[in-house]
N, CA, C, O and CB atoms as a CASP TS submission, in Angstrom:
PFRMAT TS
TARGET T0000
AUTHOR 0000-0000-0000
METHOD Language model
MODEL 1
PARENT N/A
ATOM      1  N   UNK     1       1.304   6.178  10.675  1.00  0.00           N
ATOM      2  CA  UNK     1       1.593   4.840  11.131  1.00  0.00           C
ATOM      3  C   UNK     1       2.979   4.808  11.754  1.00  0.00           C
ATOM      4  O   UNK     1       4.085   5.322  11.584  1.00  0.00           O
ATOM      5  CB  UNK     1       1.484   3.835   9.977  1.00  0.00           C
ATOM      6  N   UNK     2       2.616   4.295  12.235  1.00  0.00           N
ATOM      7  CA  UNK     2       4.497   3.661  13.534  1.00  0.00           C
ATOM      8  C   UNK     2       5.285   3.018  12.483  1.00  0.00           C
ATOM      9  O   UNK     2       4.787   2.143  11.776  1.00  0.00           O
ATOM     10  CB  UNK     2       4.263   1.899  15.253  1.00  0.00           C
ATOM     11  N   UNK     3       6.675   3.471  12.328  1.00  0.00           N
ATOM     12  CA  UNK     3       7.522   3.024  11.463  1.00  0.00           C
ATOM     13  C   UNK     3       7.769   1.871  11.740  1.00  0.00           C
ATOM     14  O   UNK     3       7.637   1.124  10.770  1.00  0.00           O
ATOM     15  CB  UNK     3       8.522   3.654  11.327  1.00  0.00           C
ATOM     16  N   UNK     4       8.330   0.991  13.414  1.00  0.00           N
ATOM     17  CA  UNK     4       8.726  -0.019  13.626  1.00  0.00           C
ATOM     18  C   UNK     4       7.133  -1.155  13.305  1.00  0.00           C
ATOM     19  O   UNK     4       7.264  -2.374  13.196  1.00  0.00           O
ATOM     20  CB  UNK     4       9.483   0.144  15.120  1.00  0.00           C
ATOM     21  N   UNK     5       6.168  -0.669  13.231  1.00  0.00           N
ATOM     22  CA  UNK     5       5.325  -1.638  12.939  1.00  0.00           C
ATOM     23  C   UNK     5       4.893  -1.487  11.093  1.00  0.00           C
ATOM     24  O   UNK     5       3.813  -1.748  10.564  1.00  0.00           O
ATOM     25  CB  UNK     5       4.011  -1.436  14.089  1.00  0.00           C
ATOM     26  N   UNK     6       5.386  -1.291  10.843  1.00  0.00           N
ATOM     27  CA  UNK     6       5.179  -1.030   9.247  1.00  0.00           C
ATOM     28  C   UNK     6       6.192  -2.493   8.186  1.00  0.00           C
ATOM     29  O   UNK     6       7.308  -3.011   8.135  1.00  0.00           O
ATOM     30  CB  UNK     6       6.036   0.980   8.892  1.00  0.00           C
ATOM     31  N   UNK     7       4.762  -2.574   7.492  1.00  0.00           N
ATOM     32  CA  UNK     7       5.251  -3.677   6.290  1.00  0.00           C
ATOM     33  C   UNK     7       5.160  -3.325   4.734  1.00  0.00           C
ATOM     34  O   UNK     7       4.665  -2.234   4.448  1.00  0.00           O
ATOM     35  CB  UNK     7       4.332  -5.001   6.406  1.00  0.00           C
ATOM     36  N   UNK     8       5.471  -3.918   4.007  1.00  0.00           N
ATOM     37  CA  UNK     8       5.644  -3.472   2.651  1.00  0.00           C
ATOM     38  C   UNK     8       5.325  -4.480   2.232  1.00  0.00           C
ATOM     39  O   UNK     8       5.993  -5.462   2.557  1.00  0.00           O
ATOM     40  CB  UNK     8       6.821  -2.968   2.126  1.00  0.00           C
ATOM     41  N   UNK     9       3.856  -4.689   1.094  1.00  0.00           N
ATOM     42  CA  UNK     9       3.863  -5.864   0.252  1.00  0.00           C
ATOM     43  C   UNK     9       4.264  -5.671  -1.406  1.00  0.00           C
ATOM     44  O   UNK     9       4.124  -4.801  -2.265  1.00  0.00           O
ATOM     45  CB  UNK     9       2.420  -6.445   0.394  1.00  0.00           C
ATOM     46  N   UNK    10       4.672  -6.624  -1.332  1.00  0.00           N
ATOM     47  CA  UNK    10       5.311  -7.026  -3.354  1.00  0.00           C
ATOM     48  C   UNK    10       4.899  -7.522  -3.862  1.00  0.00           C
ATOM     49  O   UNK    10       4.775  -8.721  -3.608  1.00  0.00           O
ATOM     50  CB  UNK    10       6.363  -7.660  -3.947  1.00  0.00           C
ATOM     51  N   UNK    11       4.278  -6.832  -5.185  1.00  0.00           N
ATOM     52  CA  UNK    11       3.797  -8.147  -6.034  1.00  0.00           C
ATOM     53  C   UNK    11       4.200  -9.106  -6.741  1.00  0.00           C
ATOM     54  O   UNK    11       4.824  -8.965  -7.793  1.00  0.00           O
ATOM     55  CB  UNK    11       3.239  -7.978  -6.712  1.00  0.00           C
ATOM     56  N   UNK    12       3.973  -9.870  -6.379  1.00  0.00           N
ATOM     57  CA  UNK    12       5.240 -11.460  -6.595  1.00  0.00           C
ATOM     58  C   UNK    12       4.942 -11.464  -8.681  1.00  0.00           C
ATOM     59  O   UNK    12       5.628 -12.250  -9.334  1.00  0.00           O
ATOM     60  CB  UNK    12       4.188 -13.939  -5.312  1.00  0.00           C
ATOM     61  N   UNK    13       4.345 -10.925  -9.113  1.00  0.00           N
ATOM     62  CA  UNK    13       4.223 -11.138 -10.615  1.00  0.00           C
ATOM     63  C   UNK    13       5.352 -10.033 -11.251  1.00  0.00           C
ATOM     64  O   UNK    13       6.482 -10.171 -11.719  1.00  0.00           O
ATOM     65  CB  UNK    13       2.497 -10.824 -11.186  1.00  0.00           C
ATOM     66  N   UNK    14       4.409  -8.804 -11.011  1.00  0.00           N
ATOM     67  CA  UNK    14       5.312  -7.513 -11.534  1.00  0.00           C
ATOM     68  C   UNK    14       6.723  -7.010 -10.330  1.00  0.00           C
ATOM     69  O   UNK    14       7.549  -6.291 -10.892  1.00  0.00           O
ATOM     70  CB  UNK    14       4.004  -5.986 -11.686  1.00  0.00           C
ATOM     71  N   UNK    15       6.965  -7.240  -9.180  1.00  0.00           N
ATOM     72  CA  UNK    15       7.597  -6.563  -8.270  1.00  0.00           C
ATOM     73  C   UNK    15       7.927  -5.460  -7.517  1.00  0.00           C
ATOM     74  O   UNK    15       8.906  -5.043  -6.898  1.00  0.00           O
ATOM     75  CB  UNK    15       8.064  -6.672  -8.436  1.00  0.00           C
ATOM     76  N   UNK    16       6.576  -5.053  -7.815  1.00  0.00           N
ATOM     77  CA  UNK    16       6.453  -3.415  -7.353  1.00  0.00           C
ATOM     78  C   UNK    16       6.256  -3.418  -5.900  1.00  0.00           C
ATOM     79  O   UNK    16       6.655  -4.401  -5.277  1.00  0.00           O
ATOM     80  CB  UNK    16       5.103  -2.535  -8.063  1.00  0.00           C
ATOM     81  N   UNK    17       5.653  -2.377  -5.232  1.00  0.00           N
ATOM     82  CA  UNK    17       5.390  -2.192  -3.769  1.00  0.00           C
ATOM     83  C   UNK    17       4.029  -1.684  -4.070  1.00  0.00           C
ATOM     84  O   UNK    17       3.811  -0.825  -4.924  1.00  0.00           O
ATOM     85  CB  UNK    17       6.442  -1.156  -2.843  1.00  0.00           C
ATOM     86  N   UNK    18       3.366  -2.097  -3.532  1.00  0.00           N
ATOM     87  CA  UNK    18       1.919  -1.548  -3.725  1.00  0.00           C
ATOM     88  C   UNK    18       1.175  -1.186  -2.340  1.00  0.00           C
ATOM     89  O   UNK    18       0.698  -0.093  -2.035  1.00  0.00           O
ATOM     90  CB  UNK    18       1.016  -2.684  -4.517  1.00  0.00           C
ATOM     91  N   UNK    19       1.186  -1.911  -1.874  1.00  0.00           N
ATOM     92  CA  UNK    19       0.935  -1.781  -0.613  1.00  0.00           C
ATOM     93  C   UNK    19       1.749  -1.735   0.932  1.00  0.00           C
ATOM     94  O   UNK    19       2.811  -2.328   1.124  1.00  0.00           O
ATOM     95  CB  UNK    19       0.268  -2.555  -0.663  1.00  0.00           C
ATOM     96  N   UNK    20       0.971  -0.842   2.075  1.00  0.00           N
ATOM     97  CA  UNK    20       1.778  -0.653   3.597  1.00  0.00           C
ATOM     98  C   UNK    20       0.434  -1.040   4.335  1.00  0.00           C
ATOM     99  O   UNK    20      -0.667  -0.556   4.070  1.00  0.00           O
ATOM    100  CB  UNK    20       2.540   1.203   4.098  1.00  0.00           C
ATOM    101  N   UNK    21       0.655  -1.830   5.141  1.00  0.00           N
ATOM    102  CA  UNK    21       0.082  -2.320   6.198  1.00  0.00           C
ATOM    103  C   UNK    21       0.770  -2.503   7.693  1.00  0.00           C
ATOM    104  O   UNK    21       1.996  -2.610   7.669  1.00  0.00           O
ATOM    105  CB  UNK    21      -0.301  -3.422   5.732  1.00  0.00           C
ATOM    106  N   UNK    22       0.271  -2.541   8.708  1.00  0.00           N
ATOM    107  CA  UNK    22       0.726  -2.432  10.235  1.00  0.00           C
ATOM    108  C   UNK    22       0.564  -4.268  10.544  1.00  0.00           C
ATOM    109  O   UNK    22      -0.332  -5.053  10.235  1.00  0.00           O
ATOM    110  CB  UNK    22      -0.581  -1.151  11.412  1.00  0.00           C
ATOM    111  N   UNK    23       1.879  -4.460  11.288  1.00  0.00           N
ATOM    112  CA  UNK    23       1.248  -5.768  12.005  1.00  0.00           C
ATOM    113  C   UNK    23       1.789  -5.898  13.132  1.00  0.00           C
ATOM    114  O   UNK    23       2.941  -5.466  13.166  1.00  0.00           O
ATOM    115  CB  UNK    23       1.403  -7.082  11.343  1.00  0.00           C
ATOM    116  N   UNK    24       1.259  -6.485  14.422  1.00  0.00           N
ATOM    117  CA  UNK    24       1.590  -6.424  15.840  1.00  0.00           C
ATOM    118  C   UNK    24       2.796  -7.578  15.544  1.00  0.00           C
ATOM    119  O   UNK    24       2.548  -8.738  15.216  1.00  0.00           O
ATOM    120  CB  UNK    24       0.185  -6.819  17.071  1.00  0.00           C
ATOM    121  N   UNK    25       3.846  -7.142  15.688  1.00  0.00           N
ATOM    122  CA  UNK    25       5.075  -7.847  15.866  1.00  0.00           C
ATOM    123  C   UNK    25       5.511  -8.574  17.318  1.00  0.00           C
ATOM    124  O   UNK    25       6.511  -9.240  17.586  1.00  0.00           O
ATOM    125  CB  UNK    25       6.057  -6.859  15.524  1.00  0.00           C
ATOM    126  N   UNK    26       4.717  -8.303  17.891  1.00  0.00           N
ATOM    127  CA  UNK    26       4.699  -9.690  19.431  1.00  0.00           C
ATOM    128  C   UNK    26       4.087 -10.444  19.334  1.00  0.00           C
ATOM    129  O   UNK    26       4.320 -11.321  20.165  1.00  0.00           O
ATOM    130  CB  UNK    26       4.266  -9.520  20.844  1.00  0.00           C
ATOM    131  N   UNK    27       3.070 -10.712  18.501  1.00  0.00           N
ATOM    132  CA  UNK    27       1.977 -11.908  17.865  1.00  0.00           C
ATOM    133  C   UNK    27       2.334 -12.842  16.619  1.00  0.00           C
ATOM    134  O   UNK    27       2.209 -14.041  16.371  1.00  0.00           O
ATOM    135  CB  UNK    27       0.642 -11.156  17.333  1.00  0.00           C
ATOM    136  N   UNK    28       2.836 -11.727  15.958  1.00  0.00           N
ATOM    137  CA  UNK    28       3.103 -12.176  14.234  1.00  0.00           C
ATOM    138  C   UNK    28       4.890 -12.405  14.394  1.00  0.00           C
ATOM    139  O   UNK    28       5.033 -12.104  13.209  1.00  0.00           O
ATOM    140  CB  UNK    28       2.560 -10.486  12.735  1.00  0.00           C
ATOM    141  N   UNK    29       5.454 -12.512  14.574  1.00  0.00           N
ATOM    142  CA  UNK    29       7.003 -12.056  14.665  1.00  0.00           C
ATOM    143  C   UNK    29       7.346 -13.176  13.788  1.00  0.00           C
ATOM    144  O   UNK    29       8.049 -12.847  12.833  1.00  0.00           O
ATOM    145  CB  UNK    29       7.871 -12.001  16.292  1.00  0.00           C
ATOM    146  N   UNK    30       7.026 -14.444  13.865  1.00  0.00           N
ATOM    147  CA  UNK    30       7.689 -15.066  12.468  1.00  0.00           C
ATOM    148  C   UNK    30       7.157 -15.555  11.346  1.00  0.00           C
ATOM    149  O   UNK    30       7.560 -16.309  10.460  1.00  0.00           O
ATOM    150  CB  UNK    30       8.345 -16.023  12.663  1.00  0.00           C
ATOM    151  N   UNK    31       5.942 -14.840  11.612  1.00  0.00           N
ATOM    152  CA  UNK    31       4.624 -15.443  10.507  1.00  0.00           C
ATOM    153  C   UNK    31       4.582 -14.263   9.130  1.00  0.00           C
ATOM    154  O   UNK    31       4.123 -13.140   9.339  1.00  0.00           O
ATOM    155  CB  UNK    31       2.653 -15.393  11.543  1.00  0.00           C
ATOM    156  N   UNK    32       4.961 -14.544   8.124  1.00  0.00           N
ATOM    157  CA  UNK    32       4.808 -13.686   7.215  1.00  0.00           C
ATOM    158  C   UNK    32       3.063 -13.428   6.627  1.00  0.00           C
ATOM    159  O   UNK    32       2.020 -14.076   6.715  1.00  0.00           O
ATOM    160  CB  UNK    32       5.822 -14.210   6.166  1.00  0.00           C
ATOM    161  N   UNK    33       3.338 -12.541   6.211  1.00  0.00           N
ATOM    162  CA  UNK    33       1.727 -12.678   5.242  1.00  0.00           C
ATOM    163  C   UNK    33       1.643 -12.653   3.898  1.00  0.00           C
ATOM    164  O   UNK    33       2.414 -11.863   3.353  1.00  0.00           O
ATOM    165  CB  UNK    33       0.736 -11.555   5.448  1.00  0.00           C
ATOM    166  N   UNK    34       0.925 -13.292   3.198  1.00  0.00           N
ATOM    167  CA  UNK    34       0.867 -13.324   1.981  1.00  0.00           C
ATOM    168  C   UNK    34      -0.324 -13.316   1.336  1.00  0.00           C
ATOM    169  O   UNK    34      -0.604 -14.212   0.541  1.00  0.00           O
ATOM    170  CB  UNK    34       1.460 -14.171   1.661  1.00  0.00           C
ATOM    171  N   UNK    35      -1.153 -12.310   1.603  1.00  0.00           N
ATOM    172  CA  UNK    35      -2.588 -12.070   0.848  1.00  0.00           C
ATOM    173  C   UNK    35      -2.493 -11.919  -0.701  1.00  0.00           C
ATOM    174  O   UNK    35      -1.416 -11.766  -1.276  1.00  0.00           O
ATOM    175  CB  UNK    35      -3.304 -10.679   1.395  1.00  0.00           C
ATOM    176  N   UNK    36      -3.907 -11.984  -1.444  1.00  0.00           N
ATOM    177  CA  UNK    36      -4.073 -11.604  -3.150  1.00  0.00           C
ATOM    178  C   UNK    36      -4.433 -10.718  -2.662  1.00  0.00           C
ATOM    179  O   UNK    36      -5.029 -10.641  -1.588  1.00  0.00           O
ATOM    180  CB  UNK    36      -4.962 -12.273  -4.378  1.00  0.00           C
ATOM    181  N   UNK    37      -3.896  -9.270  -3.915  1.00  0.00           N
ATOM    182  CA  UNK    37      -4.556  -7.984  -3.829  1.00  0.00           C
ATOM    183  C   UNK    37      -4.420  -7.566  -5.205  1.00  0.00           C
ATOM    184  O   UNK    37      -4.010  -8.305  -6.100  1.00  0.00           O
ATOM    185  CB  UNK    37      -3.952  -6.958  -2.774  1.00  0.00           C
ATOM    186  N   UNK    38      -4.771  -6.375  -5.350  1.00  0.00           N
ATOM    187  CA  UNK    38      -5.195  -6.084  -6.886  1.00  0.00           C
ATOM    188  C   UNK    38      -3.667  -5.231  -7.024  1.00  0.00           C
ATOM    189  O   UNK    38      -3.242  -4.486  -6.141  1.00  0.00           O
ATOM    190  CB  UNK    38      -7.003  -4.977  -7.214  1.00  0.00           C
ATOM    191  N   UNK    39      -3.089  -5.461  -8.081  1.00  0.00           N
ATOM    192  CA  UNK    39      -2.088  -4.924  -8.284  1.00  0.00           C
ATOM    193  C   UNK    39      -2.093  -3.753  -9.731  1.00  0.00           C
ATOM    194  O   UNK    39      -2.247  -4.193 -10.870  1.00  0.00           O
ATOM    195  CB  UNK    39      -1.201  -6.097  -8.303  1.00  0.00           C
ATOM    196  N   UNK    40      -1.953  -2.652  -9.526  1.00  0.00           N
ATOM    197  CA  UNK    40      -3.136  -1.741 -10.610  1.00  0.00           C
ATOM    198  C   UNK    40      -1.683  -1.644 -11.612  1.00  0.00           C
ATOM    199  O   UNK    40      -1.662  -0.675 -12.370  1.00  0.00           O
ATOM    200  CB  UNK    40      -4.122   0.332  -9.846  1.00  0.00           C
ATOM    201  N   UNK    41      -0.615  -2.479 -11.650  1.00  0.00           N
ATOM    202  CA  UNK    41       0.416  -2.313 -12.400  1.00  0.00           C
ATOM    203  C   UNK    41      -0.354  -3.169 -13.777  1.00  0.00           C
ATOM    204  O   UNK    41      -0.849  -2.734 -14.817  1.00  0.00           O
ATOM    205  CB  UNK    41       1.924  -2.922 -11.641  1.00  0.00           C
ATOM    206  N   UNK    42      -0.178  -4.675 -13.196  1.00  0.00           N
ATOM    207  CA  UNK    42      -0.824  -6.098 -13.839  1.00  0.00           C
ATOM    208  C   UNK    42      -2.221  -6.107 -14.034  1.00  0.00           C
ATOM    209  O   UNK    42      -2.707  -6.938 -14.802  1.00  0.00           O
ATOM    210  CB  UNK    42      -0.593  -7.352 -12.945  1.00  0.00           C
ATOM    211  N   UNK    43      -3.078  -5.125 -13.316  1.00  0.00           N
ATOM    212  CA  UNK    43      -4.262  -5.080 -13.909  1.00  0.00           C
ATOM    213  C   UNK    43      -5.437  -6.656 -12.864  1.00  0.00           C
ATOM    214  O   UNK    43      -6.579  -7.088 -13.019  1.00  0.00           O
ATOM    215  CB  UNK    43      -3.782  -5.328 -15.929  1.00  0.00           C
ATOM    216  N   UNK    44      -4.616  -6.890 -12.175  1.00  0.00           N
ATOM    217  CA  UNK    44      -5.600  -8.390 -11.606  1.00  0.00           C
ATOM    218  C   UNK    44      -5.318  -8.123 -10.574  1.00  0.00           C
ATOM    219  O   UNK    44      -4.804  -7.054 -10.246  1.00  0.00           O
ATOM    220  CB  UNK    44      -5.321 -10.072 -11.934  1.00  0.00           C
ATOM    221  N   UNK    45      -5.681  -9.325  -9.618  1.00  0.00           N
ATOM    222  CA  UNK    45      -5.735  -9.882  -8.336  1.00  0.00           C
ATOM    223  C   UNK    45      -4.402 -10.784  -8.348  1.00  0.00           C
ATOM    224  O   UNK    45      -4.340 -11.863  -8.938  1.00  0.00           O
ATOM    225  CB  UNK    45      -7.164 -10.706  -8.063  1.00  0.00           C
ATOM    226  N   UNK    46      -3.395 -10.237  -7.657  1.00  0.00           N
ATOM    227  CA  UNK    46      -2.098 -11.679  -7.687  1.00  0.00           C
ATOM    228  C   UNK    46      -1.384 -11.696  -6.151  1.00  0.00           C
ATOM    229  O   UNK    46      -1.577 -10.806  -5.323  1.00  0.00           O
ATOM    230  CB  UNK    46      -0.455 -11.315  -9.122  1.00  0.00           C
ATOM    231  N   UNK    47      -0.863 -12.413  -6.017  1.00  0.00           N
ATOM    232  CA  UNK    47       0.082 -12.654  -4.584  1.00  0.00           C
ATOM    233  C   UNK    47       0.270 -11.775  -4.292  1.00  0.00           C
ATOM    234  O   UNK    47       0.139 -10.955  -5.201  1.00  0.00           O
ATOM    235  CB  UNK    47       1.292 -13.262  -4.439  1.00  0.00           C
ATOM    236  N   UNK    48       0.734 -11.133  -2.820  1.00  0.00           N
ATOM    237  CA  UNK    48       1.685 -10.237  -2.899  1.00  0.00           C
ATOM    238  C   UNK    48       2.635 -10.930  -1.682  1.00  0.00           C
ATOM    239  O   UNK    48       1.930 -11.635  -0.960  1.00  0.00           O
ATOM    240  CB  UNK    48       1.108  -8.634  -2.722  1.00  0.00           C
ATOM    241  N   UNK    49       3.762 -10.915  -1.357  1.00  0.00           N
ATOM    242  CA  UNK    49       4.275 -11.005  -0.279  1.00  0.00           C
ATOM    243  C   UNK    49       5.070  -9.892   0.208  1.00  0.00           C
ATOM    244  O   UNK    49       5.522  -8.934  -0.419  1.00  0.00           O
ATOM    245  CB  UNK    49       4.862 -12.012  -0.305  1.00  0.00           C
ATOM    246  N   UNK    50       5.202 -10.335   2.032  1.00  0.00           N
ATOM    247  CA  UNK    50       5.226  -9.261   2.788  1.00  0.00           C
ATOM    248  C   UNK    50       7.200  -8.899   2.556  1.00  0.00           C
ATOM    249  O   UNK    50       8.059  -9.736   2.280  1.00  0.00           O
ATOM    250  CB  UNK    50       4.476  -9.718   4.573  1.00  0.00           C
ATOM    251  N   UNK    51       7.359  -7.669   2.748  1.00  0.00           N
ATOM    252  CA  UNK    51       9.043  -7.493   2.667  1.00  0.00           C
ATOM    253  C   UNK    51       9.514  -6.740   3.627  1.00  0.00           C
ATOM    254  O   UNK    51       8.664  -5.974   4.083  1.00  0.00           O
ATOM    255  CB  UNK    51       9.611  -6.837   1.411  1.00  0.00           C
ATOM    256  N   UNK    52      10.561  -6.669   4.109  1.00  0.00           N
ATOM    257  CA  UNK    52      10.953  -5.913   5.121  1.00  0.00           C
ATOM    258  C   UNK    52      11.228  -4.454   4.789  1.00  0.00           C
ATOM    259  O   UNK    52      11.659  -4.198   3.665  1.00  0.00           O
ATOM    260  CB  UNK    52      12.033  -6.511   5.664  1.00  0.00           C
ATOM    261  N   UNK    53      11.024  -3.493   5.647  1.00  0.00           N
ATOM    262  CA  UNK    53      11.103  -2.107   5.182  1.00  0.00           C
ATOM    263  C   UNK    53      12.462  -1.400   5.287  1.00  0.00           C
ATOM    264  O   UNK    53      12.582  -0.235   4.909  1.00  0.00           O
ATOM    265  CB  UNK    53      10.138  -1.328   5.925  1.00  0.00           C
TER
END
């Protein structure tokens, strides 16, 4: 993956990094993301939000 397009999500419960995802930064540039994903720290489905790398 392209470094300048690379994101890091956190899980807003425990604070880990769990996940890297790509996002087109000429489309998205001030829109954050904030999907539920399974966080295998906490054991569930919780927030994560996006962080800068």
């Amino acid at each position: 993956m392209s470094q300048d397009n690379l994101i890091k999500f956190q899980c807003t419960v425990c604070k880990k990094f769990n996940y890297y995802s790509r996002k087109n930064k000429k489309k998205l540039s001030e829109h954050k993301i904030n999907p539920n994903k399974h966080c295998k720290w906490c054991k569930k489905h919780t927030p994560h939000k996006e962080v800068k790398k």
